[in-house]
C-alpha positions as CSV (number, residue, x, y, z in Angstrom):
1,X,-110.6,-15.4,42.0
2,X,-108.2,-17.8,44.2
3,X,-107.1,-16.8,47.5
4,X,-104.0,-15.9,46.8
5,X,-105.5,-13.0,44.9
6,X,-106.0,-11.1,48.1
7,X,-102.9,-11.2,49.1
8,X,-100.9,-8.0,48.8
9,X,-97.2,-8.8,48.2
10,X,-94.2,-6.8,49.2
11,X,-90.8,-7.9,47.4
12,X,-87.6,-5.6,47.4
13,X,-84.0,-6.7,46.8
14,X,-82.5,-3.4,46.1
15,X,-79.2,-5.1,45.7
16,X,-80.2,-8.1,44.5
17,X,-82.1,-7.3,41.4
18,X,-81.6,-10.9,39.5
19,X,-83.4,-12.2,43.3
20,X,-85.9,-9.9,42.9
21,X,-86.8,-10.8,39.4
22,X,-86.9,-14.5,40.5
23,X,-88.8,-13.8,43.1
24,X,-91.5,-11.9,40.9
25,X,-91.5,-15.1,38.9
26,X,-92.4,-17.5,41.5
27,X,-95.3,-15.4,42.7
28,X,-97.0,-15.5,39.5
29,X,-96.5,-18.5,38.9
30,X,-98.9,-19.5,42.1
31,X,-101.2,-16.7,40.6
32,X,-101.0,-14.2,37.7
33,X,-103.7,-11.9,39.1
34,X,-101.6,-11.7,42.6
35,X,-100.8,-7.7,42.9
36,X,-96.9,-6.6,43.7
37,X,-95.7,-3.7,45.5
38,X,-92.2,-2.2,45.8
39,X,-92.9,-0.3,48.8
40,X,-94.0,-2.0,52.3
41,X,-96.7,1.1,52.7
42,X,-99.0,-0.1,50.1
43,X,-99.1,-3.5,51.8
44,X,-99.8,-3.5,55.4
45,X,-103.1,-2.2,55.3
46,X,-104.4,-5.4,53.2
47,X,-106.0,-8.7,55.3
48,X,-103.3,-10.9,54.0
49,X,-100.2,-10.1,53.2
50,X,-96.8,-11.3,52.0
51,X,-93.1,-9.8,52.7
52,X,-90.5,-11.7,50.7
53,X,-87.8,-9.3,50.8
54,X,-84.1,-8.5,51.9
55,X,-83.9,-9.3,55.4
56,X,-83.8,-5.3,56.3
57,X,-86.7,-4.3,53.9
58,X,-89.2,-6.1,56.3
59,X,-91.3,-5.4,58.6
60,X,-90.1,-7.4,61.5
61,X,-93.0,-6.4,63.7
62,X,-96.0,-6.8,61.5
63,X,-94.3,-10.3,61.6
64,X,-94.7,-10.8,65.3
65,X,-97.5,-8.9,65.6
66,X,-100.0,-10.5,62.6
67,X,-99.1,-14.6,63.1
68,X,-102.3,-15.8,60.9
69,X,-102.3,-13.0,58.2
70,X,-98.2,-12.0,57.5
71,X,-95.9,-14.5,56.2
72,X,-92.3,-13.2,55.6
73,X,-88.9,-14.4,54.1
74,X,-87.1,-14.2,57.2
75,X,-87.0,-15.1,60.5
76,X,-86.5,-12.4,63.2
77,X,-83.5,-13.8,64.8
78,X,-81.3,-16.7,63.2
79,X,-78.1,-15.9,64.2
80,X,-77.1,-19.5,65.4
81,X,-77.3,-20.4,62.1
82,X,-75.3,-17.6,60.1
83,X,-72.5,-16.2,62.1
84,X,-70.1,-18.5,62.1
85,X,-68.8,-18.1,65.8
86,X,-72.5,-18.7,67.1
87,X,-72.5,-21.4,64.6
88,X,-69.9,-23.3,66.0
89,X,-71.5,-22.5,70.1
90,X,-74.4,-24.3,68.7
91,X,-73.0,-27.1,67.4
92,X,-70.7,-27.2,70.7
93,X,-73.5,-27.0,73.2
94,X,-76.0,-30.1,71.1
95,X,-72.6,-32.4,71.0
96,X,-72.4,-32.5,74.5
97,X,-75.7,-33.3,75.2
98,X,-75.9,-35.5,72.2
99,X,-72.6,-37.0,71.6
100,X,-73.0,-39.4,69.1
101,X,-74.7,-36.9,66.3
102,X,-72.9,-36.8,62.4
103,X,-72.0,-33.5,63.7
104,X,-69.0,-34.5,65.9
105,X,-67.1,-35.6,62.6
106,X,-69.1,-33.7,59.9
107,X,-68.2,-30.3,61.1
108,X,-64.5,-29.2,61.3
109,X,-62.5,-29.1,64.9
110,X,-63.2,-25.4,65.7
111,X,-62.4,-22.6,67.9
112,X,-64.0,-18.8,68.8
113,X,-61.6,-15.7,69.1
114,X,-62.4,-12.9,70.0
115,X,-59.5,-10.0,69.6
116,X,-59.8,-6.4,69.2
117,X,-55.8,-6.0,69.0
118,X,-52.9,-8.4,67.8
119,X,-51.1,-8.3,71.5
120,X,-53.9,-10.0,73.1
121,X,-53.1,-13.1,71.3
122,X,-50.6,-13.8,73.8
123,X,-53.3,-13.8,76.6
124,X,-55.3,-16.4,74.3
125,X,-52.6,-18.6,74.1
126,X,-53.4,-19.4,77.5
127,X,-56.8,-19.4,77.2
128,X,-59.4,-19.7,75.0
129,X,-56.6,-20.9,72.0
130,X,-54.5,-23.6,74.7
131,X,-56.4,-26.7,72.9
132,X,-54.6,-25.2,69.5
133,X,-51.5,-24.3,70.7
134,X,-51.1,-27.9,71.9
135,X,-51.4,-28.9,68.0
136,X,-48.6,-25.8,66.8
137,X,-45.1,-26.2,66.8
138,X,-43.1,-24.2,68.5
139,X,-40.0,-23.9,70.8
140,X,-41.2,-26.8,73.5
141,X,-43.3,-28.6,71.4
142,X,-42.1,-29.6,67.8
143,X,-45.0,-31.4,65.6
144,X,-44.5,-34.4,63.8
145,X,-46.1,-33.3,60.4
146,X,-47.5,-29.8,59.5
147,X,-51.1,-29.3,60.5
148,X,-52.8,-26.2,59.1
149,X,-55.6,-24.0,60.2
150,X,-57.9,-21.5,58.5
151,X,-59.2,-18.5,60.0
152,X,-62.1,-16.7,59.2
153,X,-64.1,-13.6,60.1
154,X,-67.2,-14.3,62.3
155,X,-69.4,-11.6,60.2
156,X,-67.5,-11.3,57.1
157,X,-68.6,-13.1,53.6
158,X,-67.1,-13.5,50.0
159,X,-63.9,-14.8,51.7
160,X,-63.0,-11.2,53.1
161,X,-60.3,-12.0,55.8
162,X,-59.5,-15.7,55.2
163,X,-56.0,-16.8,56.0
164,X,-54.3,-20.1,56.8
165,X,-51.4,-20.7,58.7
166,X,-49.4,-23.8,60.8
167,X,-47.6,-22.0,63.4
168,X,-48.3,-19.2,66.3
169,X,-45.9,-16.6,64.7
170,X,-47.6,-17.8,61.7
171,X,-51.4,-16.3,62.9
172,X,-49.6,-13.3,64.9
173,X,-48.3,-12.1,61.7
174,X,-51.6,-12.3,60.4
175,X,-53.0,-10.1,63.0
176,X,-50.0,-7.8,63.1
177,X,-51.5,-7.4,59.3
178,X,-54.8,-6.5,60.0
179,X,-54.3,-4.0,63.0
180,X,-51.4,-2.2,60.9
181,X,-52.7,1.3,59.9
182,X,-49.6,1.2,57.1
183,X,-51.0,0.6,53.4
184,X,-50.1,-2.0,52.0
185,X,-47.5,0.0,49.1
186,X,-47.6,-3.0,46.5
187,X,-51.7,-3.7,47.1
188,X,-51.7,-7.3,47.4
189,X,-52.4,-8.0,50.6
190,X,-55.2,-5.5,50.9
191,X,-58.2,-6.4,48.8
192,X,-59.3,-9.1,51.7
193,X,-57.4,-7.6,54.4
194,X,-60.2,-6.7,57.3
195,X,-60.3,-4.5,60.6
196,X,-59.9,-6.8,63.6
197,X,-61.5,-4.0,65.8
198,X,-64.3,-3.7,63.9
199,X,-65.1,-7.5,63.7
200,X,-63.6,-8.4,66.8
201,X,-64.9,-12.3,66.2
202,X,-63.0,-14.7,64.3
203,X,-63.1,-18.4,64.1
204,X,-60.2,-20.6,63.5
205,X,-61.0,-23.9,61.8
206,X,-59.0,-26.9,60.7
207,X,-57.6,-26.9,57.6
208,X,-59.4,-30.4,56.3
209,X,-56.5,-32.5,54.0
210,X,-57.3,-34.4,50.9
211,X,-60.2,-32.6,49.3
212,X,-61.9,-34.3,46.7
213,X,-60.7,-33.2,43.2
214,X,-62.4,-32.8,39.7
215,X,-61.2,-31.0,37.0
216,X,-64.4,-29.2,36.5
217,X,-63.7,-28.5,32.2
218,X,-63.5,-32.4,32.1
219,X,-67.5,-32.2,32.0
220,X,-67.7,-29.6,29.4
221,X,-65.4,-31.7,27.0
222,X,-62.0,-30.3,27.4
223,X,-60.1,-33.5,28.0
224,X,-56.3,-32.3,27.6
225,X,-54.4,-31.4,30.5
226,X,-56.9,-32.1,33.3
227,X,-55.8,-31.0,36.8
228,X,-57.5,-31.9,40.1
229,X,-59.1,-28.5,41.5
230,X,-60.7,-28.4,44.5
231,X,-64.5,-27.4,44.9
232,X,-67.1,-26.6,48.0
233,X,-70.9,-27.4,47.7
234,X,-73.3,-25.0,47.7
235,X,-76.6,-26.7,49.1
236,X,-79.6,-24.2,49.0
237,X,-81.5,-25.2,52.1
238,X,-85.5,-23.6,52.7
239,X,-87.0,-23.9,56.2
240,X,-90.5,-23.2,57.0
241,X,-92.4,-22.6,60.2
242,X,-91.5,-23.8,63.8
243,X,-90.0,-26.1,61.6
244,X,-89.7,-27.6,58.7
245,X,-86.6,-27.8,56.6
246,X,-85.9,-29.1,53.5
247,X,-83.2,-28.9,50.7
248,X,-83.6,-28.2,47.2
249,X,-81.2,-31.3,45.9
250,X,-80.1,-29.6,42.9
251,X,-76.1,-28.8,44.5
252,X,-73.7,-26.5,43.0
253,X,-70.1,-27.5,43.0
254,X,-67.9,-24.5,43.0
255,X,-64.6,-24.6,42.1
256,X,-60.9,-22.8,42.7
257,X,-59.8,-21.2,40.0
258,X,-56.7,-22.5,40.3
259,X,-54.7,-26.5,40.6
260,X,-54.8,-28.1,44.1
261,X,-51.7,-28.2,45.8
262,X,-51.4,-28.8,49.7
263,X,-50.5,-25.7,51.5
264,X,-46.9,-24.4,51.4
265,X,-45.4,-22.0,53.7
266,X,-45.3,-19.0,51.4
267,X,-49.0,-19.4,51.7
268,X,-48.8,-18.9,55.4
269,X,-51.0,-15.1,56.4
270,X,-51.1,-14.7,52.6
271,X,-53.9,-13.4,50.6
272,X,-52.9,-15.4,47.6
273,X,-55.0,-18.6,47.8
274,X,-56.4,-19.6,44.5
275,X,-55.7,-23.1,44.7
276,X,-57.5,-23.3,48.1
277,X,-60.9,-20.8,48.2
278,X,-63.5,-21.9,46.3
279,X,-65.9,-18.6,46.8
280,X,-66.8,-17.3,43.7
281,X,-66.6,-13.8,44.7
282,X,-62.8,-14.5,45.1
283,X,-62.1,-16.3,41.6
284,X,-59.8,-14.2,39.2
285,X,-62.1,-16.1,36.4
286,X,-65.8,-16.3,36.6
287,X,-66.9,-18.1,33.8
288,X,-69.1,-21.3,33.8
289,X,-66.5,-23.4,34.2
290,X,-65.9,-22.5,37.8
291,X,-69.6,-23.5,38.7
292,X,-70.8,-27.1,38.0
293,X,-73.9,-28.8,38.9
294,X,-72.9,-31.6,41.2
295,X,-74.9,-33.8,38.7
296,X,-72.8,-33.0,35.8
297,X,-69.4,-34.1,37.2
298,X,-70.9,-37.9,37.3
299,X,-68.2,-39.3,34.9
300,X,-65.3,-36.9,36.0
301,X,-61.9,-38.4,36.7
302,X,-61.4,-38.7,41.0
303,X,-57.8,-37.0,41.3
304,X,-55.5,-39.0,44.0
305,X,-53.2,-37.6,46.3
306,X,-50.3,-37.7,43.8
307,X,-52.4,-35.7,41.2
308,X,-53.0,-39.3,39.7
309,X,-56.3,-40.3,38.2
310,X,-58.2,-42.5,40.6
311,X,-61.5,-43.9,39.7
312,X,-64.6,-42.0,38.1
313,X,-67.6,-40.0,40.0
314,X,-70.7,-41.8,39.8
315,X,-74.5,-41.4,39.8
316,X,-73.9,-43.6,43.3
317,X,-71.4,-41.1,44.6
318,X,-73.8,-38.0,43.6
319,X,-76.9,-40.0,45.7
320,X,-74.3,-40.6,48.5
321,X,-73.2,-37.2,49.0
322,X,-76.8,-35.7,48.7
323,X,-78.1,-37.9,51.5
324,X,-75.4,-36.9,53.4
325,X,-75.8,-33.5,53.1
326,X,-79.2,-33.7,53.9
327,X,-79.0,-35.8,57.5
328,X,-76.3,-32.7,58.1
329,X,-78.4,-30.2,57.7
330,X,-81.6,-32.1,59.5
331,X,-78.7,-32.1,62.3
332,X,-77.4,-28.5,62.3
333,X,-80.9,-26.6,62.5
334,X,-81.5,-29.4,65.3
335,X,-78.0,-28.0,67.0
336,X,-78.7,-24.2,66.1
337,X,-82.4,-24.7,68.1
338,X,-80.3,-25.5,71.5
339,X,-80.1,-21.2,71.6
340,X,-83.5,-20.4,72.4
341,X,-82.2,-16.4,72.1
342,X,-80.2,-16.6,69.1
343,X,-82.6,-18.3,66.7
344,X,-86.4,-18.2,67.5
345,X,-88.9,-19.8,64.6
346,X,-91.5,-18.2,63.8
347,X,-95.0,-20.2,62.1
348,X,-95.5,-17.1,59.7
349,X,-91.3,-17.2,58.4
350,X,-89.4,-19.1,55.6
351,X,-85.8,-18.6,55.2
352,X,-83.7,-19.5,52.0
353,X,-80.3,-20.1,53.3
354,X,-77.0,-21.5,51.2
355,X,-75.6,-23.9,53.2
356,X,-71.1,-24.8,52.1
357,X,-70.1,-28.4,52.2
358,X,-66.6,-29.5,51.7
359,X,-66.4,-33.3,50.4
360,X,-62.8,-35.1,51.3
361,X,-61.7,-38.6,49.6
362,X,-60.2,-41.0,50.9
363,X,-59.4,-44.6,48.7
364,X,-59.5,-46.8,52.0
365,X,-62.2,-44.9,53.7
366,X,-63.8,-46.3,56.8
367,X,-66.5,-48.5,55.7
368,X,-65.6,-48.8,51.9
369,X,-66.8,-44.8,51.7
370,X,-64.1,-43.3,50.2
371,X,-66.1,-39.8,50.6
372,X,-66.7,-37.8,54.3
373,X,-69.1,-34.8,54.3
374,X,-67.9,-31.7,56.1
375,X,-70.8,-28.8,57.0
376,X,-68.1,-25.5,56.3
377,X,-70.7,-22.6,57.1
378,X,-74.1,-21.3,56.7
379,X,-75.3,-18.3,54.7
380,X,-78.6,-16.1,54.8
381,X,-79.4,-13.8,51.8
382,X,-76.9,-16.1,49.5
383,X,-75.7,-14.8,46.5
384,X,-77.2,-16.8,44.2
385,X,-76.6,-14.2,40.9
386,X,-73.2,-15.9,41.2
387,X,-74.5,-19.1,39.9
388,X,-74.2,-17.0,36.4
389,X,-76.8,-17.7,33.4
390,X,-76.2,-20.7,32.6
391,X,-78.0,-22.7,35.5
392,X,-79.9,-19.7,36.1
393,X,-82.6,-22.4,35.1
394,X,-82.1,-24.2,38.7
395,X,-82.4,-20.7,40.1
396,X,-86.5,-20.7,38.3
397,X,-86.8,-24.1,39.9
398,X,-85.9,-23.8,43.5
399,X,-87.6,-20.0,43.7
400,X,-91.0,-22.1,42.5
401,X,-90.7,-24.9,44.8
402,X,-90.4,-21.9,47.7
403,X,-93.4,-20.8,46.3
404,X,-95.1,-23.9,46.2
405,X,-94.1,-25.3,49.7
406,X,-93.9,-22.0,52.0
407,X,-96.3,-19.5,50.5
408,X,-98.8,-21.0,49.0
409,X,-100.3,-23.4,51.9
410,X,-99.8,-20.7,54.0
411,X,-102.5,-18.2,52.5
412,X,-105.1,-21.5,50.7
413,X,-104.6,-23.5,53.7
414,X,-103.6,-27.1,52.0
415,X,-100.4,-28.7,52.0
416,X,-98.0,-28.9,49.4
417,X,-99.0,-31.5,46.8
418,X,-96.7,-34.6,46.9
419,X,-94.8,-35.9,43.4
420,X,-92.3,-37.9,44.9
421,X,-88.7,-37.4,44.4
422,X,-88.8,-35.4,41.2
423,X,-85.2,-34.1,40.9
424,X,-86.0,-30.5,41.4
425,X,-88.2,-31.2,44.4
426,X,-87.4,-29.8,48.0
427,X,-86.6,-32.6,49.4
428,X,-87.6,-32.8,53.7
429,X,-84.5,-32.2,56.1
430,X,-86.1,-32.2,59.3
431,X,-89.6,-31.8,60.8
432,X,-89.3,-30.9,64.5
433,X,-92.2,-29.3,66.7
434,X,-90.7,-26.4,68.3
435,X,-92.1,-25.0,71.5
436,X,-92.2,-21.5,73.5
437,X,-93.3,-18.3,72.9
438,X,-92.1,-17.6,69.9
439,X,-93.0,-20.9,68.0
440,X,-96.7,-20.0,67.5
């Protein structure tokens, strides 16, 4: 008998029943005599015990309360992290005392709404908006080329409530839409349409130009008619402790379902934007062709700006992009620390989070780097089921390596064993000592 065999392990995902199953997996597969339990009463009780469950299924005060004996899946409090307005504090508040980080030009020119009703955008005009309203057109102040924007819900996910627009009347409108209590009579507005009262937080981001675009069926053999779609990254990060964080380096590319076109003005408040969301949850097709391992588009045609093929995607580009993304992240956790409040590490916590890159291209980019990273949001509880079967593989992986890096050196007392840089290793973000109250 091992000491992981007196651990008494909690695990419920009642809406996440692929998770849970994965989760089952990589418990095992540190011990098959370790004993699981669907309900938190059974659990408690025991010496040692593990909670590696949906955020709200856990016992947040056996947590605090039990530092050497309860390790759980979640921090307490990580909200500079995960909504997207405290996201974007954080990263304010560690630029200005550390100016030169990636993150002034890795994360997207940003700004914080908050509006319960549509006619208190006039008010923010003035305000909180005046930066953006210096970069709209409108009666005193024409632009020289179109810029666009992108709003989003601060608590919302699966691209409920994203819009773009270019102008003030523009993101009026869009408000207009949300506060109206009229249905919408022909239903196409409504299926992402959200409740400004009830959210009341919104961020409005830059709308970043020349994406990088793959045709994402070039990789499974169809070669005729390619077309340059536009993808995210989806970067499954773990952190550990008061803190460790690392990144499992096997990165999904997800795709539009749809060709890339710049934005147009019938786009403008619209809900229609298959050429420009990349969230799966949004995609009018789901199959695999829509979600690509980053790895297997090495060979894929680079579409230009004129829909021309440029050059190929290399092994060199793939190594590029991943040590990019992981200097951003080491940065970002770094920036969401500055909130003592709003996220508090805990020695006894791991956290899986999915972490959204957006890659842009550029031929003559600074330096000979033709490629720029861009950190779009972090998630907690992602929804990794929408990877679909066929990586579900990668899935196995990265639920082991969590296994093998947060909960089993926490219970035998011995670090994770070193391989190297295998390719389904986590692969170290940041290693910070955090100090206070909460860190141990």
């Amino acid at each position: 008998m091992t000491a992981l065999d007196n651990v008494r392990v909690f695990v419920s995902f009642p809406d996440a029943k692929y998770t849970e199953k994965l989760v089952h997996q990589a418990i095992h597969h540190l011990s098959p005599n370790i004993r699981i339990h669907s309900h938190l009463v059974d659990c408690l009780g025991a010496q040692h015990v593990l909670q590696w469950s949906t955020y709200d299924e856990i016992s947040h005060e056996a947590t605090m309360a039990r530092p050497q004996d309860v390790l759980s899946s979640s921090y307490v409090i990580r909200k500079s992290l995960i909504r997207k307005h405290f996201l974007h504090r954080s990263v304010k508040t560690y630029l200005a005392k550390n100016p030169t980080s990636r993150l002034g030009t890795s994360v997207p020119q940003t700004w914080n709404v908050e509006i319960v009703h549509a006619d208190e955008l006039d008010e923010l005009w003035m305000d909180d908006l005046y930066d953006l309203a210096q970069l709209l057109p409108d009666e005193s102040n024409d632009a020289e080329e179109d810029k666009w924007f992108i709003l989003k819900p601060g608590m919302a996910d699966r691209g409920m409530g994203i819009r773009l627009f270019k102008s003030k009347a523009g993101l009026q409108a869009i408000f207009d839409a949300f506060n109206s209590d009229e249905e919408d009579s022909e239903g196409e507005e409504s299926d992402t349409n959200v409740v400004t009262s009830q959210l009341r937080h919104f961020v409005i981001q830059e709308y970043l130009p020349n994406p990088l675009l793959i045709d994402p069926r070039e990789s499974m053999g169809k070669v005729s008619a390619l077309e340059g779609r536009k993808f995210h990254l989806r970067a499954y990060c773990v952190s550990q402790g008061a803190l460790k964080v690392f990144l499992f380096p096997r990165i999904l590319a997800l795709f539009s379902s749809a060709a890339y076109q710049p934005p147009s003005d019938k786009e403008e408040g619209s809900s229609q934007l298959s050429a420009h969301l990349t969230n799966t949850a949004l995609q009018e097709s789901r199959g695999e062709e829509n979600v690509r391992l980053l790895q297997e588009l090495v060979g894929s045609h680079i579409f230009g700006r004129e829909q021309n093929h440029g050059r190929s995607f290399t092994q060199a580009d793939v190594d590029w992009i991943i040590d990019e993304v992981v200097n951003c992240l080491g940065e970002v956790f770094k920036a969401g620390l500055t909130s003592a409040i709003h996220f508090q590490t805990l020695p006894n916590a791991f956290e899986l989070f999915g972490a959204d890159f957006l890659v842009t291209y550029s031929p003559e980019g600074e330096g000979g780097i033709p490629f720029q990273v861009h950190l779009l949001e972090i998630n907690a509880e992602p929804a990794i089921h929408l990877t679909g079967p066929r990586l579900g593989w990668i899935l196995e992986e990265l639920f082991r390596e969590i296994a093998d890096t947060c909960v089993g050196p926490f219970f035998t007392h011995t670090p994770r064993e070193e391989t190297g840089d295998a390719p389904g290793r986590l692969r170290q973000c940041l290693e910070i000592q955090v100090r206070g109250t909460t860190a141990w």
